[in-house]
N, C-alpha and C positions, 0 to 999 in steps of 0.2 A: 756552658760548654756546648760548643756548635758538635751538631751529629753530621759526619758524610754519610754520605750514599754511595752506592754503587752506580753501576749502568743502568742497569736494568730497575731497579727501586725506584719509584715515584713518590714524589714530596705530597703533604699532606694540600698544599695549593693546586697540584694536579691533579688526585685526587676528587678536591670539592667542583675545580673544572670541569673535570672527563663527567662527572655525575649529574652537575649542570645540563651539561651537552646531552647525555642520555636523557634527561627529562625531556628537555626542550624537543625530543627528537621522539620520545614517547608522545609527548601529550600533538604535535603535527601528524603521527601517524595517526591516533584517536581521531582529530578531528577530520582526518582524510576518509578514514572508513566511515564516520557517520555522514558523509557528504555523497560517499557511495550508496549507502542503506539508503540513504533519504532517497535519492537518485531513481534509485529501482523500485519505490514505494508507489512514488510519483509516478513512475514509468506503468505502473500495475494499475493504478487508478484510470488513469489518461486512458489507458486500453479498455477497461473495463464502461467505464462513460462513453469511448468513442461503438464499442459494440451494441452498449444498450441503445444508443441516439441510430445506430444504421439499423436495428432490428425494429425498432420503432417506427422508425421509415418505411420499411418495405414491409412490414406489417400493416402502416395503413394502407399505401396501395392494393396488396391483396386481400384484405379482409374486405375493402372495399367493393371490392369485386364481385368476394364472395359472401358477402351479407347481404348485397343486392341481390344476387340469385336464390339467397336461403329466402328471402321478405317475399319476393314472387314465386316461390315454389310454395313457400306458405298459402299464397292466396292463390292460386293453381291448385293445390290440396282444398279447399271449400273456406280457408278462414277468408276474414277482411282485411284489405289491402294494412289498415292501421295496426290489427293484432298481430299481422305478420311483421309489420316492422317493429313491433314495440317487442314482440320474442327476437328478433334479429339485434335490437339496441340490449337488450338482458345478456345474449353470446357475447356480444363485445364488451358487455360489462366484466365478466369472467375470463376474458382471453386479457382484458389489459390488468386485470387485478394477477393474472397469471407472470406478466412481464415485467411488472413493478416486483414484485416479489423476487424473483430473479436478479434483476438494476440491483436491490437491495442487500443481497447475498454476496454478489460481485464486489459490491462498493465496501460491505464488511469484511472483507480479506486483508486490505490492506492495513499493516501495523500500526503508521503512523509515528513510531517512534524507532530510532536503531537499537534495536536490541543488542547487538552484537557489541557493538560500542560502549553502551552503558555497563556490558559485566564486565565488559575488557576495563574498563575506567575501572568501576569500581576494584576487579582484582591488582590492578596495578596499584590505587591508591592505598588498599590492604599489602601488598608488598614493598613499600616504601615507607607504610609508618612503622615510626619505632615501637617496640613489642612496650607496653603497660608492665609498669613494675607495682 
């Protein structure tokens, strides 16, 4: 015996449709925010390498500068011209062990993976399965 419906009641084929469509429409949003996360992860690294590579930069120019004038104010002070530069090449050992350290802080921030996405997924896929009897 055929069941009617009303207006307003949906058959059990519209139903499995409309739920369809909700997935399909869940799992496009999921992969839209992990494309965002990724985005801005990326976006974090790029900046953080492009800062160390300019600090880098004009780090040698000025240290250049001024490790020249520490090497001769050393040997103006009574040392020899070589002791002075081999204490002057020791600072520079210290100032870039200083900015590697730094690059490497910078570089460890970024996640790597979306986080947001993966709980979102995972609580979604906990709300879709059917409960264990």
């Amino acid at each position: 015996m055929a069941q009617t419906t009303k207006g307003t009641e949906r058959t059990l084929g519209q139903l499995v449709a409309d739920a369809s469509t909700d997935l399909k429409s869940i799992i496009k949003d999921e992969i839209a925010l992990a494309k965002v996360e990724v985005k801005a992860d990326v976006a974090k690294g790029g900046k953080g390498a492009g800062l160390l590579a300019g600090a880098g930069l004009f780090a040698l120019y000025m240290l250049g500068f001024l490790l020249l004038a520490l090497a001769w104010g050393l040997h103006a002070a009574g040392l020899s011209v070589w002791l002075g530069m081999l204490i002057t090449a020791g600072v520079l050992l210290v100032i870039t062990l200083i900015l590697a350290l730094l690059g490497i802080s910078a570089l460890k921030k970024v996640k790597g993976k979306p986080a947001r996405t993966i709980d979102n997924a995972q609580r979604t896929v906990a709300a879709v399965k059917p409960p264990k009897v």
